[in-house]
C-alpha positions in Angstrom: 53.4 46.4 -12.0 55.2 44.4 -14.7 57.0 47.5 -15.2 58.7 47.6 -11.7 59.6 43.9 -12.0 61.9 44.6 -14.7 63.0 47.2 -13.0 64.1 45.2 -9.7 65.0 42.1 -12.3 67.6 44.7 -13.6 69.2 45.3 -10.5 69.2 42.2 -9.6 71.2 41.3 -12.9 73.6 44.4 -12.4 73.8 43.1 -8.9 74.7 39.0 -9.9 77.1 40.3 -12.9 78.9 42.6 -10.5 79.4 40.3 -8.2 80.3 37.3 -9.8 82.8 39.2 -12.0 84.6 40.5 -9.0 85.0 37.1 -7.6 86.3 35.9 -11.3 89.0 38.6 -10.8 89.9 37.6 -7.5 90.1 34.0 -8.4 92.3 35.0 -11.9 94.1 37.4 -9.7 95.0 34.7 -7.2 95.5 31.8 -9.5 92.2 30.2 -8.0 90.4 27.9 -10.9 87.1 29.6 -11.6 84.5 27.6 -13.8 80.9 27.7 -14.5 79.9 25.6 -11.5 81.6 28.7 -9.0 79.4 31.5 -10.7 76.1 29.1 -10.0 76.8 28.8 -6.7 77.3 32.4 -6.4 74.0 33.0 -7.9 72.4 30.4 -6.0 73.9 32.6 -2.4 72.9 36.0 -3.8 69.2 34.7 -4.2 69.1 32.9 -1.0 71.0 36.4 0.9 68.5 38.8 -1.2 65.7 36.8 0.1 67.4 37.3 3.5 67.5 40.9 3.0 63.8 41.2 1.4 62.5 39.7 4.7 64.0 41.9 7.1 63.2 45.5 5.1 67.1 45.7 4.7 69.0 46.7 1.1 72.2 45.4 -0.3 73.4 48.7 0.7 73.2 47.9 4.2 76.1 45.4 4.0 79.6 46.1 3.3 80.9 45.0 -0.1 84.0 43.5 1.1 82.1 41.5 4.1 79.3 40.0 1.0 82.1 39.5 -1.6 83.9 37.6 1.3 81.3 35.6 2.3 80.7 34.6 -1.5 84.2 33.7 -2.0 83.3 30.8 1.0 80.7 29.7 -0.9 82.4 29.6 -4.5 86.0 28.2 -3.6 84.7 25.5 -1.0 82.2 24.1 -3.1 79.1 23.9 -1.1 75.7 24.6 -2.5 72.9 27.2 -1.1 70.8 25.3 -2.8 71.2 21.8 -2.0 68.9 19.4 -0.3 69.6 18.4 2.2 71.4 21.6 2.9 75.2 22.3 3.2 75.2 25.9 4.8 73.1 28.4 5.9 73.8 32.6 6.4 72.8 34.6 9.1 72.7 38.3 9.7 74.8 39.6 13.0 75.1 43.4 14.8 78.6 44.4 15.1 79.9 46.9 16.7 82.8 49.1 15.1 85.9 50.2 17.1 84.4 53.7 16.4 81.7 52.1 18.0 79.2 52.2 15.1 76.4 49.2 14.8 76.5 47.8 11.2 75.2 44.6 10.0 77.6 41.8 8.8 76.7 38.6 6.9 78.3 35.2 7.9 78.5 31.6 6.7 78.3 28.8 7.9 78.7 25.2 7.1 76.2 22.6 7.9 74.7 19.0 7.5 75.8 17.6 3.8 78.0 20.4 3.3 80.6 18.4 5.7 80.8 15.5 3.6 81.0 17.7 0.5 84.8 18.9 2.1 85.6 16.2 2.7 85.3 14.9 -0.8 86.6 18.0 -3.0 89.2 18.8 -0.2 90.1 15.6 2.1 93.8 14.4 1.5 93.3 10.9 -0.2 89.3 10.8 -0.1 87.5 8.1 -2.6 84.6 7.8 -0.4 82.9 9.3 2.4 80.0 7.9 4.6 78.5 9.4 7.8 76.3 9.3 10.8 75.3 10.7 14.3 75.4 8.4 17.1 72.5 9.0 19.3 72.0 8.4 23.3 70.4 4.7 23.4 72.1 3.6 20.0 74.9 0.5 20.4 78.1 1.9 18.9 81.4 0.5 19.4 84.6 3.5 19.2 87.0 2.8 16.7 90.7 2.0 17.4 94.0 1.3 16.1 95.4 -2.5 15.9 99.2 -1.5 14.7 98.6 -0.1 11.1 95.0 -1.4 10.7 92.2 0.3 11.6 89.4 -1.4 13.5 85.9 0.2 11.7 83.8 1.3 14.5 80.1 -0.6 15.1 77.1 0.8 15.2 73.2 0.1 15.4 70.9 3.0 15.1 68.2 2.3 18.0 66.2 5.4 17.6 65.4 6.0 21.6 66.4 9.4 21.6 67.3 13.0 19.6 70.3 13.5 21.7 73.4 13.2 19.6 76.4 11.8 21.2 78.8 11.2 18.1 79.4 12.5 14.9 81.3 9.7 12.5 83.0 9.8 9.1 84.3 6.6 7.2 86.9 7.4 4.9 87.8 5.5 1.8 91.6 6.1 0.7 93.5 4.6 -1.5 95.7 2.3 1.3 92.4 1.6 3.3 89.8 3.5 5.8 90.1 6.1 7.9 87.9 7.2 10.7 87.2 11.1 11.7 85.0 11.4 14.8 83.9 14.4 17.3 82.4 13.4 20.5 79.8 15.2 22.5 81.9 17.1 25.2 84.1 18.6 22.1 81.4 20.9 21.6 81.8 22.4 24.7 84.7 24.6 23.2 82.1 26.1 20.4 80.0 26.9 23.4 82.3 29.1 24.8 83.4 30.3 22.1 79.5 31.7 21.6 79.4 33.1 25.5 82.8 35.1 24.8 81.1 36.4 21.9 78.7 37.3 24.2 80.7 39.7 26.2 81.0 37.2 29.2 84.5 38.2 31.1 87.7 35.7 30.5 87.3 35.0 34.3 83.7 33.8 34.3 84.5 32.2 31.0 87.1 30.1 33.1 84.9 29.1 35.8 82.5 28.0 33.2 84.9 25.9 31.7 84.8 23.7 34.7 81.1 22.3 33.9 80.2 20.1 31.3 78.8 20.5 28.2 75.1 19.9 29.7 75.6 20.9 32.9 75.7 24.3 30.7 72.8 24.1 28.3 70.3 23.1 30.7 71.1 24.0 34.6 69.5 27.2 35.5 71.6 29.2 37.2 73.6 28.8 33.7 70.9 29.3 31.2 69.4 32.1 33.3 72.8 33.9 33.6 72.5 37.2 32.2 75.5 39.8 30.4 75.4 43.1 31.1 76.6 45.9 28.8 76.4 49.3 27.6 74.8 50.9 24.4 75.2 54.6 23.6 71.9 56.2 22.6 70.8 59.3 21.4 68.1 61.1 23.5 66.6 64.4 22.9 69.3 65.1 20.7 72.0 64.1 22.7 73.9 60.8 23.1 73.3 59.0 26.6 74.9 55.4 27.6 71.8 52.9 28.7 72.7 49.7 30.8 71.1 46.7 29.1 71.3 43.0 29.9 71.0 40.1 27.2 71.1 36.0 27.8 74.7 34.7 28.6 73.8 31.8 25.8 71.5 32.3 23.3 68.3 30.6 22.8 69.2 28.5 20.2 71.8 26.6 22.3 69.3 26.4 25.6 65.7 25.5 23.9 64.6 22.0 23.8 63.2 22.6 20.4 66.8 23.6 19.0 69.7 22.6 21.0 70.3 19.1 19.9 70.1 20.2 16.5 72.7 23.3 17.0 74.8 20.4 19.2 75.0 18.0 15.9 75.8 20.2 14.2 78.5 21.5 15.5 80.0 17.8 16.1 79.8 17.4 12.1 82.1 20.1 12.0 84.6 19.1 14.4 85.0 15.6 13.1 85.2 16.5 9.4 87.7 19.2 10.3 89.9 17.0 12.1 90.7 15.0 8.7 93.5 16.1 6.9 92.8 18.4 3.6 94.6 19.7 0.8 92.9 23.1 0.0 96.1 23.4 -2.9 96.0 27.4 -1.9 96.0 29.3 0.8 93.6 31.5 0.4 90.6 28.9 0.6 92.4 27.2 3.6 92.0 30.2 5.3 88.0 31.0 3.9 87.3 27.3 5.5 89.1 28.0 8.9 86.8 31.5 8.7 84.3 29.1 9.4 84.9 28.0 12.6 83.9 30.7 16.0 86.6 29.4 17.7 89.0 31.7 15.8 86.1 33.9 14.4 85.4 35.6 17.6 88.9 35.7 19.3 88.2 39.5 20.4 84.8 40.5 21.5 84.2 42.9 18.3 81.0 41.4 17.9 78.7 41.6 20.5 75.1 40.8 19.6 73.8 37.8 18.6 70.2 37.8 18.8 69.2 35.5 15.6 66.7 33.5 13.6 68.3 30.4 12.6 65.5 28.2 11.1 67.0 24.4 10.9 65.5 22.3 8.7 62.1 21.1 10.5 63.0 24.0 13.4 62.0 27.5 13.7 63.5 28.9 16.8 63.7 33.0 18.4 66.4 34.8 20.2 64.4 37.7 21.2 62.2 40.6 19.8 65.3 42.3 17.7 65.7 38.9 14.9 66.9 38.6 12.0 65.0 35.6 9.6 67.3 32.7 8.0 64.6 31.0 5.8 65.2 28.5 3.8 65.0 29.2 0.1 62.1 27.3 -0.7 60.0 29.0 1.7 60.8 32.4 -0.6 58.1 33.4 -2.7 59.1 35.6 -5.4 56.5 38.0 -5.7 56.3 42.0 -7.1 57.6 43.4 -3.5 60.5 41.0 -3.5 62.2 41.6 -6.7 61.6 45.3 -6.4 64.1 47.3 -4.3 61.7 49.5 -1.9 65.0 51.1 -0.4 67.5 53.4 -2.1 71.0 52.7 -2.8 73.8 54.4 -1.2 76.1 53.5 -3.1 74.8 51.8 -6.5 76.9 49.4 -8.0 78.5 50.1 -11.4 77.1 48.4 -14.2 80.1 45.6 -15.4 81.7 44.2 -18.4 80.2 41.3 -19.9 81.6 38.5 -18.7 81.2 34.7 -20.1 78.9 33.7 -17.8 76.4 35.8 -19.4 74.3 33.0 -20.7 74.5 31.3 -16.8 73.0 34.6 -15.4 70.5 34.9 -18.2 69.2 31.7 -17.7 69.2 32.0 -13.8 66.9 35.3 -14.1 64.6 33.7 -16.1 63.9 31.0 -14.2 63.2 33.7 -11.3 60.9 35.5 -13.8 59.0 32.3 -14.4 58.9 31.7 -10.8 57.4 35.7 -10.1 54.5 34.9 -12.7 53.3 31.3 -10.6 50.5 32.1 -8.6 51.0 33.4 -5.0 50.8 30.9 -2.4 49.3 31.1 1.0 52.5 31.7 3.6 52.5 29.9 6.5 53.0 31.2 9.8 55.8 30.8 12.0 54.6 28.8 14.9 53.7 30.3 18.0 56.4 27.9 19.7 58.2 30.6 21.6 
């Protein structure tokens, strides 16, 4: 057995150093700084993805290069940490459909929670100082507003009546003064439909739709009831066949009373911190951060399944029967079946040069060898919520 943990800790090293040295190439090749704090947060995404993958039976294989090396490149050049508590992003596993009208698996990004604030400080034009909050129903809070050049601070007492979050707000510090960045409730609406056109909802229901109100959608019946029907090709006895199947118009996430508040403040983090100016000083991560936002994402309905496990801090929610698992990092237990790759590799990746973060990955894999040899713990069940 200690055998075949060296043997998955060496393809998980061939795996890190290729990696990392093909995003040092693309950073040197487009004049993006690349230091030793980019390759750890590399590492620290590749642990938390292969834990990911571990989970659901899958292989690095299964994903395409330039979709991981992508997603990596988020994580690198905007300077948010997998590993961070609390947390700044989270990945998630979708079903695409080609336009040869293949399934395949993609991996996306997302950010979340602190991972807003941390923009804002390495990217917001001007930033010396950033504080936050959510405004929730029940809470006193004043809006903000303009007297000619000054800016009159918003004010708020936190009441604690309710979950529901009705503001998210962003006090800036700049050199001439404060600025304020905020997203308000209804805002989210447009993320919403952005996730039912994913969905494969037509642009003339998605019009109608439009009409109704944030709520009226994620908790009214006849909305969160509202099935999409579509068409999967199958193959039967040998032979390909088209099947009619139906899947919810919004997903779970959005509709359950255990998740939606959550996925709702989240989403109005985003919007307010993206409001504020930024200086991204190349191009190339401006457009890695706007990747992160569905309203351009999913302008064409390529991707048409979203049934997902996205588990939220304190919040385990489910889609439906076909999942895939988000957990968070500390829940992974390194253990002999999860360092050792069970499935073969298509294509295996070509042992690299050395580069100078030798010593970083070296270190890295010894912490997780030091982690392997702790003694197993008991894992706890997902609750039965669903």
């Amino acid at each position: 057995m200690e055998e075949k943990r060296e043997i998955g800790k060496s393809r998980l090293q061939i795996a890190t150093d290729s990696y990392v040295e093909s995003i040092r190439n693309y950073a040197v090749k487009s004049e993006i700084p690349f230091t030793k704090d980019e390759t750890q947060r590399i590492m620290n995404a590749i642990r938390t993805v292969d834990g990911i993958l571990q989970t659901e039976g899958l292989s690095w294989a299964t994903l395409s290069r330039n979709n991981v090396e992508s997603v990596l490149q988020q994580v690198a050049f905007l300077k948010v940490n997998p590993s961070a508590m609390p947390r700044e992003c989270y990945f998630i596993l979708r079903n695409r459909k080609t336009k040869e009208g293949a399934w395949v698996k993609d991996l996306e990004f997302g950010i979340e929670g602190a991972g807003n604030d941390a923009i804002l400080r390495h990217f917001g034009v001007d930033v010396r100082e950033v504080r936050s909050y959510v405004v929730y129903e029940g809470d006193e809070f004043e809006k903000p507003y303009y007297d000619g050049w000054e800016v009159k601070l918003p004010k708020y007492r936190p009441l604690n009546k309710t979950k529901k979050p009705l503001y998210a707000v962003y006090l800036i510090k700049t050199s001439s003064g404060y600025e304020v960045s905020i997203a308000e409730r209804e805002e989210v609406k447009t993320s919403l439909l952005a996730h039912i056109r994913q969905n494969g909802v037509s642009e003339t229901r998605l019009r109608e739709l439009e009409k109704y109100s944030l709520d009226d959608l994620l908790t009214k019946d006849e909305f969160v009831n509202e099935k999409v029907t579509y068409t999967v090709r199958k193959q039967e006895n040998g032979k390909w066949v088209e099947k009619t199947q139906q899947r919810d118009m919004i997903g779970l996430a959005w509709t359950s009373s255990v998740s939606r508040e959550k996925v709702v403040e989240r989403k109005l983090r985003n919007i307010a911190t993206r409001k504020f100016p930024k200086d991204f000083s190349h191009t190339d991560i401006e457009t890695l951060y706007e990747k992160t936002f569905e309203e351009e994402k999913y302008n064409n309905n390529d991707v048409i399944d979203t049934e997902e496990i996205i588990i939220d801090s304190e919040i385990d929610y489910q889609d439906n029967a076909n999942v895939e698992t988000i957990p968070n990092e500390s829940e992974l237990n390194v253990s002999d079946d999860f360092v050792v790759v069970t499935e073969p590799v298509v294509e295996p990746i070509k042992e690299q040069k050395v580069s100078d973060d030798t010593e970083i990955i070296k270190e890295y894999l010894a912490q997780e060898k030091a982690q392997a040899e702790k003694p197993k713990e008991t894992k706890q069940e997902v609750p039965d919520w669903f």
